[in-house]
C-alpha positions in Angstrom: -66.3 -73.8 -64.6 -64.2 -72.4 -67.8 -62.6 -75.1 -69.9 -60.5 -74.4 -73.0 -60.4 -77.1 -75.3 -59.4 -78.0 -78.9 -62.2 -78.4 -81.3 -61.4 -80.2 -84.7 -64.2 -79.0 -86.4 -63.6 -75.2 -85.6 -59.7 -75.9 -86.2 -59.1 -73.7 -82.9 -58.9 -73.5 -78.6 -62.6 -72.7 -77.8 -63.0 -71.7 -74.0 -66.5 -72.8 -73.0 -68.7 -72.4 -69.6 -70.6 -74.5 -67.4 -72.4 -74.2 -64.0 -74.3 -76.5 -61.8 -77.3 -74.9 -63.1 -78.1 -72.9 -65.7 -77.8 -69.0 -66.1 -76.5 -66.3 -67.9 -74.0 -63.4 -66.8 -75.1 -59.9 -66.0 -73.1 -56.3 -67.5 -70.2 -56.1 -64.7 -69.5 -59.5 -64.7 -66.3 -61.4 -67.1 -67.1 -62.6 -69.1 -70.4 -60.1 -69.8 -74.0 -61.4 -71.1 -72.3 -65.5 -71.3 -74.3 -68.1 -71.0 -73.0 -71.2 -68.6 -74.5 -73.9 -69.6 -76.2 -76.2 -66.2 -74.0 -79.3 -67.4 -71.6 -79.9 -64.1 -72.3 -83.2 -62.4 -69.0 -83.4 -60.6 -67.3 -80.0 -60.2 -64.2 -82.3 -59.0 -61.9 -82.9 -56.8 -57.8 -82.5 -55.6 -55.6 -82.7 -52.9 -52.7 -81.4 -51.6 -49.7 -81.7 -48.5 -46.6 -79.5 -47.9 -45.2 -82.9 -47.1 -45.8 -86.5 -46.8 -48.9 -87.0 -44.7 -48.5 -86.2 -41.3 -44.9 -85.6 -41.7 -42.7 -83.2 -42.1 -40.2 -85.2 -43.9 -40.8 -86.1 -47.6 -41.9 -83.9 -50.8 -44.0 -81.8 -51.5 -47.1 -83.4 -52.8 -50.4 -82.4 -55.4 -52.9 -84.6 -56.8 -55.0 -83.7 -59.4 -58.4 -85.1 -59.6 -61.8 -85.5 -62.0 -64.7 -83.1 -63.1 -67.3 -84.8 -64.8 -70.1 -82.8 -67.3 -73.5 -83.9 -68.4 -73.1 -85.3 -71.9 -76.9 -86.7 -72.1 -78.6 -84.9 -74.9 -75.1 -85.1 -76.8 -74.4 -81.4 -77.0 -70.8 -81.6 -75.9 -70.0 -83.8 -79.2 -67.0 -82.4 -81.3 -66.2 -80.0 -78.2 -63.1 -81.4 -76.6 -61.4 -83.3 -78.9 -57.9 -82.2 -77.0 -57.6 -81.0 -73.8 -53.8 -81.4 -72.6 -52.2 -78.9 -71.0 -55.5 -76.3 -71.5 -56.8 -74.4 -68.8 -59.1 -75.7 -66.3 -60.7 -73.0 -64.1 -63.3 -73.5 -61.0 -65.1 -70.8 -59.2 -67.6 -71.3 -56.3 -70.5 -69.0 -54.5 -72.5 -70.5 -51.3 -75.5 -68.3 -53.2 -74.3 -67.4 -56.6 -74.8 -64.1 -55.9 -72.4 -61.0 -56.6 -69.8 -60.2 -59.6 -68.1 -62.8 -61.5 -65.8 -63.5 -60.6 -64.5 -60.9 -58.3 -67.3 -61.9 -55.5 -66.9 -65.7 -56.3 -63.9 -67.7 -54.3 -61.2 -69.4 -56.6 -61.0 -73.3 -56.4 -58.5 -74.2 -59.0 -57.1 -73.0 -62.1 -54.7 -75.8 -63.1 -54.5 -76.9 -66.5 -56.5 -80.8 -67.8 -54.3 -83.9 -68.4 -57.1 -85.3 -70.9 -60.4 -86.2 -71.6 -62.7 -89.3 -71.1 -66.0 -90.3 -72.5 -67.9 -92.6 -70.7 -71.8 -92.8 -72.3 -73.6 -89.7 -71.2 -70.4 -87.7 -69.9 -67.4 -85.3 -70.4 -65.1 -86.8 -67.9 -61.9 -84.1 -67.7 -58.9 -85.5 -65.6 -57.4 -82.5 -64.3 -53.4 -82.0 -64.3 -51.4 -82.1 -61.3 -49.2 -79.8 -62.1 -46.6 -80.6 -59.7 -45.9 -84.0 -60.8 -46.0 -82.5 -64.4 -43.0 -80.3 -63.7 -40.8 -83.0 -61.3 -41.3 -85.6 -64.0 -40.0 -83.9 -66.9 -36.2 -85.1 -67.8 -33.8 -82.9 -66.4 -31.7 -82.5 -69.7 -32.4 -83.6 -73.4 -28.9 -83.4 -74.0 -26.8 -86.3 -75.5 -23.8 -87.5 -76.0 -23.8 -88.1 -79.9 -20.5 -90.3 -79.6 -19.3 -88.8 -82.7 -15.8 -87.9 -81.7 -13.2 -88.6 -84.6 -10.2 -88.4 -82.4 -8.3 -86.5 -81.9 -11.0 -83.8 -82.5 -15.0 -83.8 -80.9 -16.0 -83.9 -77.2 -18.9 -86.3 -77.7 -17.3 -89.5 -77.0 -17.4 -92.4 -78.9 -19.8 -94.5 -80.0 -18.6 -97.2 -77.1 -18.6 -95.1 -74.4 -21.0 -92.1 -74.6 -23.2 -92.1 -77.3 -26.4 -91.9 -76.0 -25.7 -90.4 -72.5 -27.1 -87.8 -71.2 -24.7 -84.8 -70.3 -24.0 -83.8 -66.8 -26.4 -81.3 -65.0 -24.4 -78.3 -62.3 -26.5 -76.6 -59.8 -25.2 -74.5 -56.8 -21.5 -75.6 -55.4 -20.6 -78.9 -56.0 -16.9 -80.6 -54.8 -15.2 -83.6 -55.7 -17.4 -84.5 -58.8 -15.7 -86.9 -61.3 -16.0 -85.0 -64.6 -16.9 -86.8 -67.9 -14.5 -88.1 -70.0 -15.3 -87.1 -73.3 -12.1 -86.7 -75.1 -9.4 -89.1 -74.2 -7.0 -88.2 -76.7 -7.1 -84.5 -75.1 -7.5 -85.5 -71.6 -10.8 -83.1 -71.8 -13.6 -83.2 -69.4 -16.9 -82.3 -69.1 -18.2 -81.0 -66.0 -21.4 -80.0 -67.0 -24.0 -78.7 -69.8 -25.6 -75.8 -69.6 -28.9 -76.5 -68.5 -31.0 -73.7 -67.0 -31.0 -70.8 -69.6 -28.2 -68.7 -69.8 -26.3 -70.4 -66.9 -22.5 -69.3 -65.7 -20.2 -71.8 -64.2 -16.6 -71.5 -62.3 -13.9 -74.1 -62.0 -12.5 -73.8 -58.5 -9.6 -76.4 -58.6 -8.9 -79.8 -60.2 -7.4 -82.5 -58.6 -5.2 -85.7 -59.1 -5.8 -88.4 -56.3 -6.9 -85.5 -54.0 -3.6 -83.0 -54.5 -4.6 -80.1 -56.5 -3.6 -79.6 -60.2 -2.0 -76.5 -61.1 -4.2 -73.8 -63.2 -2.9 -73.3 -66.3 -4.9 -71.0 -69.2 -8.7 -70.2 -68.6 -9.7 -69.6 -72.2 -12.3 -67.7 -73.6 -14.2 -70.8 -75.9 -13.9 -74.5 -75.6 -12.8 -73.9 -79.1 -10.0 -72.4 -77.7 -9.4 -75.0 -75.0 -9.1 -78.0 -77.8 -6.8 -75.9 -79.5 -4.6 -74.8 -76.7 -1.1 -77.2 -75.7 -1.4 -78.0 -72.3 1.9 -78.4 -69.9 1.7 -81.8 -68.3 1.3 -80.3 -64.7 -1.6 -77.9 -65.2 -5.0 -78.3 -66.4 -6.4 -75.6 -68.6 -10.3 -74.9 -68.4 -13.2 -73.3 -70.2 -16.2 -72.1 -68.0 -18.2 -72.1 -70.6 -21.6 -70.3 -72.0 -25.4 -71.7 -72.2 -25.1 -73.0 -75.3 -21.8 -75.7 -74.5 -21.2 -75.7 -70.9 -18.1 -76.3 -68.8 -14.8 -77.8 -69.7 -11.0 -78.7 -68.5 -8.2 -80.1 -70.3 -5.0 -82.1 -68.1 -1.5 -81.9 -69.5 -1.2 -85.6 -69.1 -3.4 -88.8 -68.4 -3.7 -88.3 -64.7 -5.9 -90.4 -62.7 -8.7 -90.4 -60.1 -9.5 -86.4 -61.4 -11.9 -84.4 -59.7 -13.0 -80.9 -59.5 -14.4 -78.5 -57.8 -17.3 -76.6 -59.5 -20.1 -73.6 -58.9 -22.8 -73.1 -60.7 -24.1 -69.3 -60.7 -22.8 -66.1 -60.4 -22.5 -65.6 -57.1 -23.3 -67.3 -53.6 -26.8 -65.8 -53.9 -27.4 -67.7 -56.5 -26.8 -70.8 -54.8 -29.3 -71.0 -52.6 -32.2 -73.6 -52.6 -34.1 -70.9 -54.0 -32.7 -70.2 -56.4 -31.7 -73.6 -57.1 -35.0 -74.5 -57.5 -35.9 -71.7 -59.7 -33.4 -72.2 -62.2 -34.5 -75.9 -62.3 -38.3 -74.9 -63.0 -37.9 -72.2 -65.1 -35.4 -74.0 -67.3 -35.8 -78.3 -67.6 -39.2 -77.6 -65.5 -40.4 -75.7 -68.2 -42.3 -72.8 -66.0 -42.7 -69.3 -67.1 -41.8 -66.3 -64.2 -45.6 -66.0 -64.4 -45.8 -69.8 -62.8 -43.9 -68.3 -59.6 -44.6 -66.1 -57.1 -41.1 -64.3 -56.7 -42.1 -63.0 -53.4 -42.2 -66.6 -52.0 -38.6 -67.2 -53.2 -37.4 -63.6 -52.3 -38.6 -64.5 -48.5 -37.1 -68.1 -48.7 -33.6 -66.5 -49.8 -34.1 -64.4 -46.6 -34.8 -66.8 -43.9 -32.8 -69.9 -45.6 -30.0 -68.0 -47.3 -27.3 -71.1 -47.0 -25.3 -72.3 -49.9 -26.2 -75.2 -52.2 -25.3 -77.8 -54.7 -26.3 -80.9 -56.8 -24.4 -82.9 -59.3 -26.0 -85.0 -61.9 -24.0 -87.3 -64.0 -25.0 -89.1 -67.1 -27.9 -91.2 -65.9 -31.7 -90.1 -66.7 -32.9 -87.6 -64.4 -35.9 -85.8 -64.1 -36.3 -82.3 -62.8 -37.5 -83.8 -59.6 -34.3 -85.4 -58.9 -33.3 -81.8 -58.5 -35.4 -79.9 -56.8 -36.5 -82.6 -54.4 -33.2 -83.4 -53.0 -32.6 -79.5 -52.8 -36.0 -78.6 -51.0 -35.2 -81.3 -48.3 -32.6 -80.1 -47.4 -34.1 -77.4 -45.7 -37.3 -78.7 -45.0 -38.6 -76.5 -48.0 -42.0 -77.1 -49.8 -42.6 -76.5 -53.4 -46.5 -76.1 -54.8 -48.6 -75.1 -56.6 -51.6 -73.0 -55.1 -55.2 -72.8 -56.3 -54.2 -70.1 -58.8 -51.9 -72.5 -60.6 -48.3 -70.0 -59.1 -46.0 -72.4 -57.7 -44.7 -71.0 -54.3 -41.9 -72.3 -52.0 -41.4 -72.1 -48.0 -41.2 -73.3 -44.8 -43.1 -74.7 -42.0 -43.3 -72.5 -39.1 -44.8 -72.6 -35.5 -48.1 -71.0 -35.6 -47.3 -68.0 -33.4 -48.5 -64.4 -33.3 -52.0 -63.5 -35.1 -53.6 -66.1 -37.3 -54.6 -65.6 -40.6 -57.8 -67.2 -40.1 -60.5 -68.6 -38.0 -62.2 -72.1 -38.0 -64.8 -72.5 -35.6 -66.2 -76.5 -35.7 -69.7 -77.0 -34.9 -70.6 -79.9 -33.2 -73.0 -80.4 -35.9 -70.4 -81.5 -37.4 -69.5 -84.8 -34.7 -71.3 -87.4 -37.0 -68.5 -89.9 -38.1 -65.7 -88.5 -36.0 -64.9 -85.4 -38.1 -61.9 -84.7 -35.4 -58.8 -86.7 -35.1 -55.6 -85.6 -32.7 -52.6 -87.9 -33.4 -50.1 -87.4 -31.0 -47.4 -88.4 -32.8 -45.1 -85.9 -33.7 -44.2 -87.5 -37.0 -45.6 -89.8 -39.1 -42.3 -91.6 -39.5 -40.9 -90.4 -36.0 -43.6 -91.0 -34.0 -42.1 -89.6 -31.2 -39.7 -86.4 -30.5 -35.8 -87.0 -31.4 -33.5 -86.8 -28.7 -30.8 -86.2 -31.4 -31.3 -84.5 -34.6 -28.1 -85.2 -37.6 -27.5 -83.0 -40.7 -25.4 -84.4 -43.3 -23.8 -81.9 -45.1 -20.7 -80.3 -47.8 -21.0 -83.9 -50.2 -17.8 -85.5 -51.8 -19.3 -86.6 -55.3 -15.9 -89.2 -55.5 -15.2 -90.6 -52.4 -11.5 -91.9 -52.9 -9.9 -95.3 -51.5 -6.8 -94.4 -49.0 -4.5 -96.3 -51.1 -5.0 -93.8 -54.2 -4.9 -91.2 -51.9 -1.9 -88.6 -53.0 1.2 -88.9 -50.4 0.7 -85.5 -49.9 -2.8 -85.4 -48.6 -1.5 -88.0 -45.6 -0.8 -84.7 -43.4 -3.9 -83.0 -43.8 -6.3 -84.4 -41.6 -9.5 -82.4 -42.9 -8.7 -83.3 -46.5 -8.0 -86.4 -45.9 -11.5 -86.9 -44.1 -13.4 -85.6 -46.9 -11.7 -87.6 -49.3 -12.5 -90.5 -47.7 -16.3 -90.1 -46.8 -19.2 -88.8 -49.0 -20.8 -86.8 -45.8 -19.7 -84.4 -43.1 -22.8 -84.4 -40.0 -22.9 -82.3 -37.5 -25.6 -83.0 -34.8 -27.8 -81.4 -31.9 -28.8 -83.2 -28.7 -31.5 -83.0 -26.0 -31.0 -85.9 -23.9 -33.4 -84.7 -21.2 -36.2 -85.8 -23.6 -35.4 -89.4 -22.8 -37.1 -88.2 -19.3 -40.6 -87.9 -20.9 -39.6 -90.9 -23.7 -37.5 -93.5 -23.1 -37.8 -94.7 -26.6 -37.2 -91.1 -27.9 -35.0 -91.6 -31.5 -32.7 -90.3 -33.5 -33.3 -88.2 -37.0 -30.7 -88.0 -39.5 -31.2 -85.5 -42.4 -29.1 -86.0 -45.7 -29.1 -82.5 -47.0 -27.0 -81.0 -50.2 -26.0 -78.0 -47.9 -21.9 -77.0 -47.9 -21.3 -75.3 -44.6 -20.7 -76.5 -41.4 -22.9 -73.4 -39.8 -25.9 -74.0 -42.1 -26.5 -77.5 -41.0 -26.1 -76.8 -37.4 -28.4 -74.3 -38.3 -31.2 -76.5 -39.3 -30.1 -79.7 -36.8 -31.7 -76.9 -34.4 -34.6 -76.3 -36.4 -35.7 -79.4 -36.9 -34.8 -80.4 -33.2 -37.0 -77.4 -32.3 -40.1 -78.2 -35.2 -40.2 -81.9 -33.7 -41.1 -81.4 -30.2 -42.7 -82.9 -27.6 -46.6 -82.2 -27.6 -46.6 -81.8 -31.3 -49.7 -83.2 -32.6 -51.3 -83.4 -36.5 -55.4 -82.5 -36.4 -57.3 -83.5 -38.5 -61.3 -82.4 -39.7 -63.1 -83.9 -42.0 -66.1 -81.1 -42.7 -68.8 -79.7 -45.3 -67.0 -77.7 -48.1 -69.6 -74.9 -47.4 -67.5 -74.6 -43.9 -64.0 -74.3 -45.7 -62.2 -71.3 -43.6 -61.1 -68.6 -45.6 -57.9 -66.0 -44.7 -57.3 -62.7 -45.9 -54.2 -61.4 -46.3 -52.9 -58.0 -48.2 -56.4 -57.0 -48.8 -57.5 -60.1 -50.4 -59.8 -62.7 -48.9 -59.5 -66.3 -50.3 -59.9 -70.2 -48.7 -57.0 -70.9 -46.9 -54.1 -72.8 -48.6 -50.6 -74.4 -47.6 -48.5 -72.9 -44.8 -51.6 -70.4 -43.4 -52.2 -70.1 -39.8 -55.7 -70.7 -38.8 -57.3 -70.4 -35.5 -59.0 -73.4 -34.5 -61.9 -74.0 -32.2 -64.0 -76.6 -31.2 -66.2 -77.7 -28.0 -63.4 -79.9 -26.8 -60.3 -81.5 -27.2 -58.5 -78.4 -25.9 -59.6 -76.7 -28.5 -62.1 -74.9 -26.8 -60.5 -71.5 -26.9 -59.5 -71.7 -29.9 -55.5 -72.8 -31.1 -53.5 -71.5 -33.6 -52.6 -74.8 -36.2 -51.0 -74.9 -39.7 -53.2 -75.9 -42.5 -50.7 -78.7 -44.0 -52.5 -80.3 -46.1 -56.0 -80.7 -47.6 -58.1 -83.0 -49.7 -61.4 -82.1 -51.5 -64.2 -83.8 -53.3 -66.6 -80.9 -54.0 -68.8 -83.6 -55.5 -69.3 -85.4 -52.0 -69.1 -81.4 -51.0 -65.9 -83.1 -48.2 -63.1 -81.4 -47.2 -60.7 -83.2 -45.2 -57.9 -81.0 -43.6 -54.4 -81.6 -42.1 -52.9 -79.2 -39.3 -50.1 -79.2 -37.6 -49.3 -78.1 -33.7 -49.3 -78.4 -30.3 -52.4 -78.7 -28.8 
């Protein structure tokens, strides 16, 4: 174990080491000639799912746990007097033998939340770093309300101050902008948020019929500054430092707009949506993600996105979860700390892995099949709905301009905050009478793209799908190599799985969903997903 931790007494980040036992390194291992001090009594324990528990519906989930050192004699006094947000590393070795820590396998190297001290112990509660990035606020921007009309576009002290400014990412229609000068008729559509962020007013509407562009100006400066003809609306798309803004000629009512958020549609995905959303409000560095994950997610899920946030509080989560949902996308940290994203797949072609189960292993049923194909389903859909292209303001007909009444598409999403489209496969009802429906609210925009994944998930959620699960020794957690590199298997890797029964006697090829450890107990309990 390597802990870095505060010390008041030395006035600095110390990073100290500890082992189950005792023993110093050799001259080719890293740290050189170190002793690790034999002071672990609970190396600790975490768990993770690349959804909700035997589901593929829900977030993305990681729970950090507790490692516990031997505090007996006192010798730790003084030595972690602040451990939040410091790095947490644990390595393990079925004989301690080879380099440090090339030869040894990677556990965890999160960071701590803080420290405990029960008498005779170090108790270090490990950070889950997942929840640590979804629960920071989405924006610390505020309305200060400190318009002096007819000058400012921070509102007044009755009807702003205090609110949080709107958040833009991906391709958003029909949002209701904030009004944040009423004596200019300006609006807000959104602050920047995610770094140096670029926005683009597609069209702005009264009651549904579209406003006339006027002037796009160069600074919102400009824009406060500029006379606006009562039929047009002028507009400002902003720069990272005070986001996107439009000014109507006239005090129209029921205004919406049409916004995107990024330069172009490839920067709209859920990718890169999600990115954005990290890197900036989530606080992550581009060393926290592994590009190649969201490079391949572009590739195989490269549909357009959006998400709206108005003046309520939000957290970072309320972003990226609704946006990885919507194409059944998970979002984790590994063992190495890298958050990666991706998708659940069939386990076909060659598996990354192997995972023989020895019947050594039957005490206290260490197997479990559950044939239900979903936690929350239970059985196959016969009918799988994607909602899809989202009306932030859904209008009443009688507001509804006279000129919309002829267009029979605009009208529609005017009137209604979802499109769906759906796929069927009423012959399942053969198998299962009681087979349901699944409906999927997703922030996609095109028609294609959610008849895209209606089929996908129609095709993920079928019949003889089952979840595994083995409850084993953590000496018998599998390990997969891939590029070279040999390593204990992690979210989204294919493992072939054998055991003397169950059908799993010549071995299957199952995804390793989910996993919980408690390398105290020396448990592992994992979570596969396939048909058996």
């Amino acid at each position: 174990m390597e802990v870095d931790a505060w010390s008041d007494a030395l006035g600095a980040v110390v990073r100290r080491y500890y082992a189950t036992h005792a023993d110093t390194t050799g001259p080719l291992d890293t740290p050189a000639f170190t002793t690790f001090e034999g002071r672990i009594i609970n190396p600790g324990n975490f768990s993770w799912s690349l959804y909700g528990p035997g589901s593929l519906l829900g977030p993305s989930r990681a729970s950090g746990g507790i490692a516990e050192l031997n505090n007996a004699d006192g010798g730790l006094a003084g030595l972690f007097d602040a451990v939040d947000g410091r790095r947490f590393v644990l390595y393990r070795s079925r004989d301690g033998k080879g380099i440090y820590p090339g030869d040894w396998q990677l556990v965890l190297n999160w960071t701590m939340e803080r420290r405990e001290r029960p008498p005779g112990l170090i108790r270090l509660i490990i950070r889950d770093r997942l929840s640590e990035v979804l629960k920071r606020p989405l924006t610390k921007q505020e309305y200060d309300g400190s318009n002096i009309l007819p000058d400012g576009v921070e509102g007044g002290p009755e009807d702003l101050e205090g609110k949080k400014k709107p958040v833009c990412y991906g391709l958003c229609r029909g949002v209701t902008a904030i009004d944040v000068n009423r004596s200019k008729y300006t609006r807000q559509i959104a602050a920047a948020n995610a770094g140096p962020q670029t926005f683009e007013i597609f069209d702005v509407y009264t009651q549904g019929a579209v406003i006339t562009p006027g002037t796009s100006h160069a600074s919102r400066a400009a824009l406060q500054d500029a006379t606006v003809t009562g039929e047009e609306v002028d507009s400002y798309d902003g720069t990272v430092s005070d986001g996107v803004y439009f000014r109507t000629g006239s005090a129209v009512e029921y205004v919406t707009v049409d916004v995107a958020e990024g330069a172009t549609d490839a920067d709209r995905t859920a990718a890169q949506i999600i990115k954005r959303a990290a890197l900036g409000p989530g606080e992550l560095t581009e060393a926290d993600l592994d590009d190649d994950s969201f490079t391949a997610l572009d590739a195989e899920f490269p549909h357009i996105c959006g998400i709206w946030v108005g003046t309520k509080d939000a957290t970072v989560g309320d972003v990226i979860i609704p946006i990885a949902e919507s194409g059944g996308i998970y979002f984790l940290p590994g063992r190495d700390g890298i958050f990666r994203v991706g998708r659940i797949k069939e386990p076909t072609g060659v598996a990354d892995g192997e995972l023989t189960i020895p019947e050594a292993l039957a005490a206290n049923t260490p197997i479990k099949i559950f044939d239900d194909v979903d936690a929350n389903l239970k059985l196959p859909p016969r009918r799988v709905g994607v909602q899809y292209k989202r009306n932030y303001t859904v209008l009443d007909r009688s507001v509804i301009a006279d000129s919309i009444e002829e267009d029979d598409e605009k009208l529609a999403f005017l009137l209604n905050e979802l499109r769906s489209v759906s796929v069927s496969d009423e012959s399942r009802l053969i198998r299962n009478p009681s087979a349901p429906e699944l409906i999927v609210e997703t922030y996609l925009d095109s028609r294609a793209a959610a008849l895209a994944e209606a089929a996908r998930w129609q095709d993920l959620i079928s019949p003889g799908t089952t979840t595994l699960q083995i409850d084993l020794h953590i000496d018998r957690y599998p390990t997969v190599t891939k590029d070279g590199v040999t390593r204990l298997a992690g979210p989204n890797d294919v493992l072939c799985v054998t055991y003397p029964g169950e059908g799993l006697e010549d071995g299957v090829n199952l995804v390793l969903k989910g996993a919980e450890e408690d390398h105290r107990r020396k448990t592992a309990k994992l979570e596969f997903r396939g048909k058996i």
